[in-house]
TORKOL-4160 file (C-alpha; in steps of 0.2 Angstrom, whole numbers, padded with zeros to 4 digits, m for minus):
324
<pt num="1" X="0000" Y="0000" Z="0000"/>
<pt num="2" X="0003" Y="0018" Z="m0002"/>
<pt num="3" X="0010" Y="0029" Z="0010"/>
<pt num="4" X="m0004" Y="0036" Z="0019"/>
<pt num="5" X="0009" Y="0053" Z="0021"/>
<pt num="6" X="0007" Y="0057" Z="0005"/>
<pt num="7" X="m0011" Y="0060" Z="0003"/>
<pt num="8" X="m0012" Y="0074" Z="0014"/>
<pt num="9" X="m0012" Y="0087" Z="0004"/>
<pt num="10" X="m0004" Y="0100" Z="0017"/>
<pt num="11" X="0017" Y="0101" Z="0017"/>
<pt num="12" X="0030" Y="0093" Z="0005"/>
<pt num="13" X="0032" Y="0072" Z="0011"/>
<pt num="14" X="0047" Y="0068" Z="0019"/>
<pt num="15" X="0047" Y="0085" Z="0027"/>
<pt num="16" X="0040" Y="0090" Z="0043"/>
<pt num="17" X="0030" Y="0106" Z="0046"/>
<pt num="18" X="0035" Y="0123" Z="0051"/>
<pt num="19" X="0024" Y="0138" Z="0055"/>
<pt num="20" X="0019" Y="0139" Z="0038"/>
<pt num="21" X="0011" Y="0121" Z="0036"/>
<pt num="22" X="0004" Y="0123" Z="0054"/>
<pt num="23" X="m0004" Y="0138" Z="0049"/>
<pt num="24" X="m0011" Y="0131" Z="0033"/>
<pt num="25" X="m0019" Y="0118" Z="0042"/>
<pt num="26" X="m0027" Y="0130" Z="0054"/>
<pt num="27" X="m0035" Y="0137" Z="0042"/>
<pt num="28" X="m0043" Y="0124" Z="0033"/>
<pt num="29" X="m0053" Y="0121" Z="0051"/>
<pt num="30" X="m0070" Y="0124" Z="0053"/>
<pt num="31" X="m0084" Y="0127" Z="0066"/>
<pt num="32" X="m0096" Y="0110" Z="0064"/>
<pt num="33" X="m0106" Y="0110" Z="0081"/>
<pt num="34" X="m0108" Y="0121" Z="0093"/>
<pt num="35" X="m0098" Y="0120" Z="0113"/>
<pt num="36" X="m0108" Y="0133" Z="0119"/>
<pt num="37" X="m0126" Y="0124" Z="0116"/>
<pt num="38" X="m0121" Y="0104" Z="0116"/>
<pt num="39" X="m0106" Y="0108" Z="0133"/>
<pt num="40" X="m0110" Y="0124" Z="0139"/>
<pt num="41" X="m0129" Y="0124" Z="0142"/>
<pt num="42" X="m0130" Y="0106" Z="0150"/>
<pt num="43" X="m0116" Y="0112" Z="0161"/>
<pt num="44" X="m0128" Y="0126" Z="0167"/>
<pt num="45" X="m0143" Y="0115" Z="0171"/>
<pt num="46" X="m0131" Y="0104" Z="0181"/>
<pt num="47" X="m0127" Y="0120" Z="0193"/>
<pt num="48" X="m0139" Y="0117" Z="0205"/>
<pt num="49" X="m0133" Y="0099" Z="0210"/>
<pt num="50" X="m0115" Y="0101" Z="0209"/>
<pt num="51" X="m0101" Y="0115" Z="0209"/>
<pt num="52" X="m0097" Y="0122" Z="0192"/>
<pt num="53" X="m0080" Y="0130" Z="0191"/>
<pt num="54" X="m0072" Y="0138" Z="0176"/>
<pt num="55" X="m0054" Y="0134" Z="0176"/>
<pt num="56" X="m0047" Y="0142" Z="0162"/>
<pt num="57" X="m0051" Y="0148" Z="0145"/>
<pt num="58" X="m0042" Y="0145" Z="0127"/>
<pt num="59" X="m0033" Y="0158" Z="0120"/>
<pt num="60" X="m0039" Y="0156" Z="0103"/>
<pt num="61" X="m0056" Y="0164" Z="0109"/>
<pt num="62" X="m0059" Y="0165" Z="0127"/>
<pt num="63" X="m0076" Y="0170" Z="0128"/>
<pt num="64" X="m0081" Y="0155" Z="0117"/>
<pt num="65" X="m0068" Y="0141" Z="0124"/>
<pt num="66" X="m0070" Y="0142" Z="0144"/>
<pt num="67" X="m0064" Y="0127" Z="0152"/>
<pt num="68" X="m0076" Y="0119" Z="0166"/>
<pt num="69" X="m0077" Y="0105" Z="0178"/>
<pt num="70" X="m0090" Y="0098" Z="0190"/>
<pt num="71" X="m0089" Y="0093" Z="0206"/>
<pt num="72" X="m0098" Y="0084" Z="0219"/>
<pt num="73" X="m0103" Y="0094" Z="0233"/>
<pt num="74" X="m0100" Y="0086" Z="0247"/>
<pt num="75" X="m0084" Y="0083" Z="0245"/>
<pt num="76" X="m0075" Y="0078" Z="0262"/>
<pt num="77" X="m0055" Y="0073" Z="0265"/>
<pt num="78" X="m0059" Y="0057" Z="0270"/>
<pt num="79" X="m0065" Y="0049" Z="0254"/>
<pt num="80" X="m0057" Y="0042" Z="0237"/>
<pt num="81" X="m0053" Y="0053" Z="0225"/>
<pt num="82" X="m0061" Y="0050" Z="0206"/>
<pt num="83" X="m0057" Y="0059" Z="0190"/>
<pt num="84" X="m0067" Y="0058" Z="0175"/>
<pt num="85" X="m0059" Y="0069" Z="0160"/>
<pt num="86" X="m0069" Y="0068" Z="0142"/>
<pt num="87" X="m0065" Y="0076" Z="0126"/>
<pt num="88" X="m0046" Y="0077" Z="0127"/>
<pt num="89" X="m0048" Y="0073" Z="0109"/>
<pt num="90" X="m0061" Y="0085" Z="0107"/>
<pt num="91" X="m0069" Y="0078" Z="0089"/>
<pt num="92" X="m0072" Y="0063" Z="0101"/>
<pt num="93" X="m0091" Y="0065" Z="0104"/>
<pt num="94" X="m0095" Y="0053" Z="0116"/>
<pt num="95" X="m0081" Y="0056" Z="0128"/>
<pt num="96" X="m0088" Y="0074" Z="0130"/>
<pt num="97" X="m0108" Y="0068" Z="0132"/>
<pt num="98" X="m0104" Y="0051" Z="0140"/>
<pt num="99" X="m0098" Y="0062" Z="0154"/>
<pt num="100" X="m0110" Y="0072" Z="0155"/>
<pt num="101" X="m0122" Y="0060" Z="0156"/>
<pt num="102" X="m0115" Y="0052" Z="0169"/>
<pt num="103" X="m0116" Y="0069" Z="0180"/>
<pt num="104" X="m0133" Y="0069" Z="0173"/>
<pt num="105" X="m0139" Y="0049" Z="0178"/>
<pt num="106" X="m0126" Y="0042" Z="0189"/>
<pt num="107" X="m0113" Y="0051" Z="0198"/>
<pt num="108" X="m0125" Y="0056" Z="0213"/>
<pt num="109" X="m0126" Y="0037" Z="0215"/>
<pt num="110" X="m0108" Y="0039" Z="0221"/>
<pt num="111" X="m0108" Y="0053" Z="0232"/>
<pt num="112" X="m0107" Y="0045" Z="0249"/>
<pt num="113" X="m0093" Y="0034" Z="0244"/>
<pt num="114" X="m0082" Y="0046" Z="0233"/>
<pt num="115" X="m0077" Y="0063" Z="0230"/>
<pt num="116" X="m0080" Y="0064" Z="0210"/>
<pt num="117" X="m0073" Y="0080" Z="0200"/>
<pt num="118" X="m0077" Y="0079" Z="0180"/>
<pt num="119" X="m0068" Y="0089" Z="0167"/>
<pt num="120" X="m0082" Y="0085" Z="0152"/>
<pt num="121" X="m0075" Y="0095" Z="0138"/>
<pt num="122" X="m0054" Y="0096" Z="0140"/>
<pt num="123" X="m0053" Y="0103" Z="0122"/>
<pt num="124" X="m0069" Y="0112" Z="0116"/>
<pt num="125" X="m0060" Y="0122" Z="0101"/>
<pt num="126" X="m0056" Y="0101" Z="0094"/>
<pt num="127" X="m0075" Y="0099" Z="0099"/>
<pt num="128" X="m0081" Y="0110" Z="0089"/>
<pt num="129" X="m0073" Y="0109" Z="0075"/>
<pt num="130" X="m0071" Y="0091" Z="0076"/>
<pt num="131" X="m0052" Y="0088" Z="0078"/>
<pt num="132" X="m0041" Y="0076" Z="0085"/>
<pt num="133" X="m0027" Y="0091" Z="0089"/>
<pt num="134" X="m0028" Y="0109" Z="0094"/>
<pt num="135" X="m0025" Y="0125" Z="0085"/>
<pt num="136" X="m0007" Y="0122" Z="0088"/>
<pt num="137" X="m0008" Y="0106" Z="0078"/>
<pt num="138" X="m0004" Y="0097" Z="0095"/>
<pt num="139" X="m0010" Y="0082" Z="0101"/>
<pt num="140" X="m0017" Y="0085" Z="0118"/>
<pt num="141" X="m0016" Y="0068" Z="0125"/>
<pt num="142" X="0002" Y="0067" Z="0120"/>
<pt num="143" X="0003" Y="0084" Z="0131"/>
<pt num="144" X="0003" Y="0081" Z="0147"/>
<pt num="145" X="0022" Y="0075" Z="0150"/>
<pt num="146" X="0034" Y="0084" Z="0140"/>
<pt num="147" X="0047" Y="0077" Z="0147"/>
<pt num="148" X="0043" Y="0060" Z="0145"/>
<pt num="149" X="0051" Y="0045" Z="0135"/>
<pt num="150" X="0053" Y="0047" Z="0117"/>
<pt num="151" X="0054" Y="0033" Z="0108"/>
<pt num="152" X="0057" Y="0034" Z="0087"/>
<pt num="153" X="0045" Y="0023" Z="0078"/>
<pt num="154" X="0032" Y="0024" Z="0092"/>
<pt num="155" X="0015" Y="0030" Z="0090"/>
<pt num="156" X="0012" Y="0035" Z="0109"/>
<pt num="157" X="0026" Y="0048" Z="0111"/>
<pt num="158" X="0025" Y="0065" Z="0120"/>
<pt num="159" X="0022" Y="0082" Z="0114"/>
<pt num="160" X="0025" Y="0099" Z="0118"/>
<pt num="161" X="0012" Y="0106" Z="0133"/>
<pt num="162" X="m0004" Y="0113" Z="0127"/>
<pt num="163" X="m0015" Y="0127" Z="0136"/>
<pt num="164" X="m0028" Y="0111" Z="0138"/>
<pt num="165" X="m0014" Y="0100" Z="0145"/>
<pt num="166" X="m0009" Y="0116" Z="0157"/>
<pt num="167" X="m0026" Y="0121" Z="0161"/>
<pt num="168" X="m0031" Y="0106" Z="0168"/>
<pt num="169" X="m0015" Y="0100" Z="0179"/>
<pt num="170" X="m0016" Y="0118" Z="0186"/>
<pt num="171" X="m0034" Y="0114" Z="0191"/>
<pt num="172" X="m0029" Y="0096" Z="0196"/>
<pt num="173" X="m0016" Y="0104" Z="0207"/>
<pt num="174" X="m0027" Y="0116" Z="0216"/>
<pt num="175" X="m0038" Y="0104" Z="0224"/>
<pt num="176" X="m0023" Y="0098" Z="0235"/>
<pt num="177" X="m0026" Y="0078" Z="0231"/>
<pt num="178" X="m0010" Y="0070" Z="0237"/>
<pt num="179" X="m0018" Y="0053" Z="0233"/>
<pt num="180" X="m0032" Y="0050" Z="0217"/>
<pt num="181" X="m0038" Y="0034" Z="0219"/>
<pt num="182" X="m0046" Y="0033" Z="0202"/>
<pt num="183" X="m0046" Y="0040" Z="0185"/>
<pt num="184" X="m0055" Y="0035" Z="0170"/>
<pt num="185" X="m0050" Y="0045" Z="0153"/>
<pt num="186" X="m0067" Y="0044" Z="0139"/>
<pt num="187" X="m0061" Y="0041" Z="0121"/>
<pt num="188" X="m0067" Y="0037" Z="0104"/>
<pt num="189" X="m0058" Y="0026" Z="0089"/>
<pt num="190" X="m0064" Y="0034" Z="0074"/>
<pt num="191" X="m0062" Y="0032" Z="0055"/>
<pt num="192" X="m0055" Y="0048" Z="0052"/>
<pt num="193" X="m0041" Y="0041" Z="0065"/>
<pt num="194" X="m0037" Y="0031" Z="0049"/>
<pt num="195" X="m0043" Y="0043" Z="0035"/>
<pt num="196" X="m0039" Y="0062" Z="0041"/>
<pt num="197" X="m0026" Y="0060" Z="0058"/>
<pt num="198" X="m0015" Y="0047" Z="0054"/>
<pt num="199" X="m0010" Y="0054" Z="0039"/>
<pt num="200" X="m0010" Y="0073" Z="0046"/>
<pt num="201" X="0001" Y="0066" Z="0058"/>
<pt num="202" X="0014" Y="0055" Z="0046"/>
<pt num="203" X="0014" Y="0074" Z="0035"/>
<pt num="204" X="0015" Y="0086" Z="0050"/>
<pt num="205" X="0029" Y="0074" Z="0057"/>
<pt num="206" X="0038" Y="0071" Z="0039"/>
<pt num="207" X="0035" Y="0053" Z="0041"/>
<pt num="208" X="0034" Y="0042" Z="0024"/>
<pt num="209" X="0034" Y="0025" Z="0028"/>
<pt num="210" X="0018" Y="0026" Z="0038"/>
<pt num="211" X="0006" Y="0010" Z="0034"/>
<pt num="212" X="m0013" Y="0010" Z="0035"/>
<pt num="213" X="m0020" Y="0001" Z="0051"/>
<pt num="214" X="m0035" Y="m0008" Z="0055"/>
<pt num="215" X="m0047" Y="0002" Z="0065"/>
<pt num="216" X="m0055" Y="m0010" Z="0078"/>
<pt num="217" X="m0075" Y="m0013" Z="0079"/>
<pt num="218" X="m0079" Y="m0011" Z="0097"/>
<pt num="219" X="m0076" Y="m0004" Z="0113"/>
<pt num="220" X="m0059" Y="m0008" Z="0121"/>
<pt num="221" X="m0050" Y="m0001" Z="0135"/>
<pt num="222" X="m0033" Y="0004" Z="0136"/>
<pt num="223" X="m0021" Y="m0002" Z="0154"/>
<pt num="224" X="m0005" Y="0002" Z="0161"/>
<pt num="225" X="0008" Y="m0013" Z="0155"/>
<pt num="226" X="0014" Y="m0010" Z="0173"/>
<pt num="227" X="m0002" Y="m0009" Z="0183"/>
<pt num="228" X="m0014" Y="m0021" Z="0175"/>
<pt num="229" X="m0026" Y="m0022" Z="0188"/>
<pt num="230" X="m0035" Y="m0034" Z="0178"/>
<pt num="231" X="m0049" Y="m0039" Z="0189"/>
<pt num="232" X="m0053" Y="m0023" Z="0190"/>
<pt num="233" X="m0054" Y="m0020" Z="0169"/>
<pt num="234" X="m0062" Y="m0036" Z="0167"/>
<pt num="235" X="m0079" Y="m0028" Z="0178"/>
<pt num="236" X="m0080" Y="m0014" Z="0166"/>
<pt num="237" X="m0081" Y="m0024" Z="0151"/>
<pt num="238" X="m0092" Y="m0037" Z="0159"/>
<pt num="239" X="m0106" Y="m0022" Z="0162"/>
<pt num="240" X="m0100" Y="m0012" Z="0144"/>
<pt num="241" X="m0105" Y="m0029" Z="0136"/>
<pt num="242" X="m0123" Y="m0027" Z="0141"/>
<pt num="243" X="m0124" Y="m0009" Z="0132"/>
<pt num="244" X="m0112" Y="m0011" Z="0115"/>
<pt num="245" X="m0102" Y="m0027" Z="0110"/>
<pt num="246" X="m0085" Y="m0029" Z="0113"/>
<pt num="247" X="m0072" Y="m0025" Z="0100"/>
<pt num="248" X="m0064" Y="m0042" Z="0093"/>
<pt num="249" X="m0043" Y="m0043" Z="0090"/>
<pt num="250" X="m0038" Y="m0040" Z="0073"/>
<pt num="251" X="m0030" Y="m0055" Z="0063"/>
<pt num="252" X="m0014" Y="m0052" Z="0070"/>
<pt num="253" X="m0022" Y="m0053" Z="0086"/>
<pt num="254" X="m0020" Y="m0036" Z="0090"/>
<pt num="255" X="m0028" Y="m0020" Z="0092"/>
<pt num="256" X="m0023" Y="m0003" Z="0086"/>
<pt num="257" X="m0006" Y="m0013" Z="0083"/>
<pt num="258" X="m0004" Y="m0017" Z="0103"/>
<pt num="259" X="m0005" Y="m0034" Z="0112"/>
<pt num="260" X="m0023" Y="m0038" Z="0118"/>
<pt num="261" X="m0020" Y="m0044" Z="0135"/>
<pt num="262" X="m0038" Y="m0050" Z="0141"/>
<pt num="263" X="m0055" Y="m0048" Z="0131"/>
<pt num="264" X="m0057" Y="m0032" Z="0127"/>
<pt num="265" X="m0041" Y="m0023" Z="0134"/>
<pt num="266" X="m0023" Y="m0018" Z="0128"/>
<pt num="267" X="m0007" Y="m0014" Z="0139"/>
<pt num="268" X="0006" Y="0002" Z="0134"/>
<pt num="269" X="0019" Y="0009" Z="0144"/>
<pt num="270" X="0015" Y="0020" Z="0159"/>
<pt num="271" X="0002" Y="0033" Z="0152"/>
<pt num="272" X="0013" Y="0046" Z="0160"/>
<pt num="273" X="0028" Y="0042" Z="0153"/>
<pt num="274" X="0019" Y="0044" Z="0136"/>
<pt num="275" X="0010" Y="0062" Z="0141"/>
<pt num="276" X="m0007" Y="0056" Z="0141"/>
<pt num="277" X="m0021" Y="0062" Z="0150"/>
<pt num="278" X="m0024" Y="0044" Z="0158"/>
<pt num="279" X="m0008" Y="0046" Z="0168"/>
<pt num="280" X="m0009" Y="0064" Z="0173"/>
<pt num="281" X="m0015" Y="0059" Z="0192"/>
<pt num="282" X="m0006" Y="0046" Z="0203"/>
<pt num="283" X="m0021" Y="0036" Z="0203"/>
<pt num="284" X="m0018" Y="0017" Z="0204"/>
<pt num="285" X="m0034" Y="0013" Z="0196"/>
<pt num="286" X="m0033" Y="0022" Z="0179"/>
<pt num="287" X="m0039" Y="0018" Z="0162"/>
<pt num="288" X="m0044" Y="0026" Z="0145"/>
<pt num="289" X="m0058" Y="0020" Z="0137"/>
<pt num="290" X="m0062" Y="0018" Z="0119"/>
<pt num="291" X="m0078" Y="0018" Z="0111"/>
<pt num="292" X="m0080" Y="0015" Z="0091"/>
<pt num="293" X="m0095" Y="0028" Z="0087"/>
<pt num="294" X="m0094" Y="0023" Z="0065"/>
<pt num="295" X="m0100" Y="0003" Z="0070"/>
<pt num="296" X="m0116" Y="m0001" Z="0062"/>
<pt num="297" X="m0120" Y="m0012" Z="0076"/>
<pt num="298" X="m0117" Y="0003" Z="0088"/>
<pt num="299" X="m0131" Y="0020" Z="0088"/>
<pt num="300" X="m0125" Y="0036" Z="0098"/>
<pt num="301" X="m0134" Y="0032" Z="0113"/>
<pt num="302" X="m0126" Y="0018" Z="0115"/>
<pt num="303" X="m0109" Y="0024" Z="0115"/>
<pt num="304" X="m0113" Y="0039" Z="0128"/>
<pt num="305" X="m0120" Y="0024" Z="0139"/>
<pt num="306" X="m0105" Y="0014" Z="0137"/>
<pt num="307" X="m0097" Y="0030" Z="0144"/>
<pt num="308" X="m0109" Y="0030" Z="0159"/>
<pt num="309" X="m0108" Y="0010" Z="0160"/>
<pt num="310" X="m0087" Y="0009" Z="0163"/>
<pt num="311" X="m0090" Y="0023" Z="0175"/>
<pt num="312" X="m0100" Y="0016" Z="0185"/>
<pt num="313" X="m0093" Y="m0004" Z="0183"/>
<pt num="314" X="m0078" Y="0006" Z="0189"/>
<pt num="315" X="m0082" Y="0013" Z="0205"/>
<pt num="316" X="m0094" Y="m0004" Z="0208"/>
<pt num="317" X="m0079" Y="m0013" Z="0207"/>
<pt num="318" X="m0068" Y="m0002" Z="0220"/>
<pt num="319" X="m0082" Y="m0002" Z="0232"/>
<pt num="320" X="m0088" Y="m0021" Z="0233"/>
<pt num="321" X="m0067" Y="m0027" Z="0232"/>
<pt num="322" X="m0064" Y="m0015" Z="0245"/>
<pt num="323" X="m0050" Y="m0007" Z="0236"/>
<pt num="324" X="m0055" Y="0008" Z="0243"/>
């Protein structure tokens, strides 16, 4: 096959971008939904149950991109501390709606036991306009360790910091949570990660050699190789199952190109290491979840309730093993 580098049609192959290219791209983005209505305004009905803070606000347009998370209200020093970020990859619908649906249906369920904070919409400038980076042509879930291990070859390397990135562990920091018990990061596997970013990423990069992929049908969950807790993954499949099917290793035996290591769930180096969101708390119960929204076999709904239904598995799990 084709390298997939060379069909995008911004920069010269082999040659990675500068300004220029960067710019080029940010230009050819546009507006496709709208934060304000689909984030913003459930936000606001949600102010008379929780606490609604504003943390920060992009650059790019302040007034238009604030930066909010919820939390539960009666949040006492004694309880497990939970984090639920959505929308890191902003174009990643479900990650944003799941959580809030989740604020919306379930999280009041949890009150007593946990101290919850959500952070719904990490990037609402990808949100709206439907992209995996930021107007910087960074990957925010690459963002949150610059100073992490860089491997060549690799597809999970660190990238600079983003205002997201630097936004939230500011916010993050602010709470003075010297222990996190638990943090679940909401994602999406896309098409477009095979037709649009993967090649914007092999051309922004300079990569030529960049082969097509197979993009999984099916949710799946991503661990940390070096803290499996398995028992603990193996509960929030067994209750996703019951809302969307379960996505299947490829012929290889693999998914997006990494070993599956139980039904449904893939292990890669420490997220921190690698600057994703998943490994931005010190949590030892963290994972990222992965919803495939384009399934024929899989409507909206149902991905924004396999959202809500690894939540709550999750924190299930923790309070019936008393692992917290």
């Amino acid at each position: 096959m084709a390298s997939i580098a060379k069909t995008f049609p911004i920069g010269t192959p082999g040659m990675p971008w500068g300004p220029g290219e960067k710019a080029a791209w940010l230009s050819t983005r546009k507006i496709q939904r709208s934060y304000k209505e689909e984030v913003l305004q459930k936000l606001e009905g949600l102010k008379g149950r929780y606490d609604v803070q504003q943390y920060g606000a992009l650059p790019i347009d302040e007034q238009r991109y604030p930066l909010y998370a919820v939390k539960t209200r009666n949040w006492a020093a004694g309880k497990p501390c939970v984090l639920v970020t959505g929308g890191v990859h902003g174009y990643e619908k479900s990650g944003v709606q799941g959580a809030i649906q989740f604020l919306d249906t379930t999280a009041e369920n949890y009150t007593d036991k946990f101290n919850i904070v959500v952070a719904p919409s990490v990037s609402p400038w990808g949100y709206e306009t439907i992209q995996r980076w930021n107007p910087q042509a960074t990957d925010p879930n690459r963002s949150f360790n610059p100073e992490g291990e860089v491997v060549p070859g690799r597809s999970f390397n660190p990238e600079p910091a983003t205002e997201e990135s630097s936004a939230l562990i500011a916010f993050l920091g602010s709470l003075g949570v010297d222990q996190w018990t638990c943090h679940i990061d909401l994602h999406e596997t896309t098409d477009t990660d095979e037709t649009e970013f993967r090649p914007a990423k092999a051309a922004r990069d300079g990569i030529t050699d960049c082969k097509p992929d197979v993009i999984p049908d099916g949710f799946y969950l991503v661990s940390d190789s070096s803290n499996p807790q398995a028992e603990w993954h193996k509960a929030m499949i067994d209750a996703v199952r019951k809302v969307t099917h379960i996505a299947p290793p490829d012929a290889d035996g693999l998914i997006i190109g990494e070993t599956v290591v139980q039904e449904g769930v893939i292990a890669i180096p420490a997220p921190k290491s690698l600057g994703l969101c998943a490994g931005v708390t010190n949590a030892p119960y963290a994972t990222t979840t992965e919803v495939y929204p384009d399934s024929p076999s899989a409507t909206e709904e149902q991905c924004n309730l396999a959202q809500v239904a690894c939540i709550a598995a999750a924190l299930d799990h923790l309070v019936h093993s008393g692992s917290c």
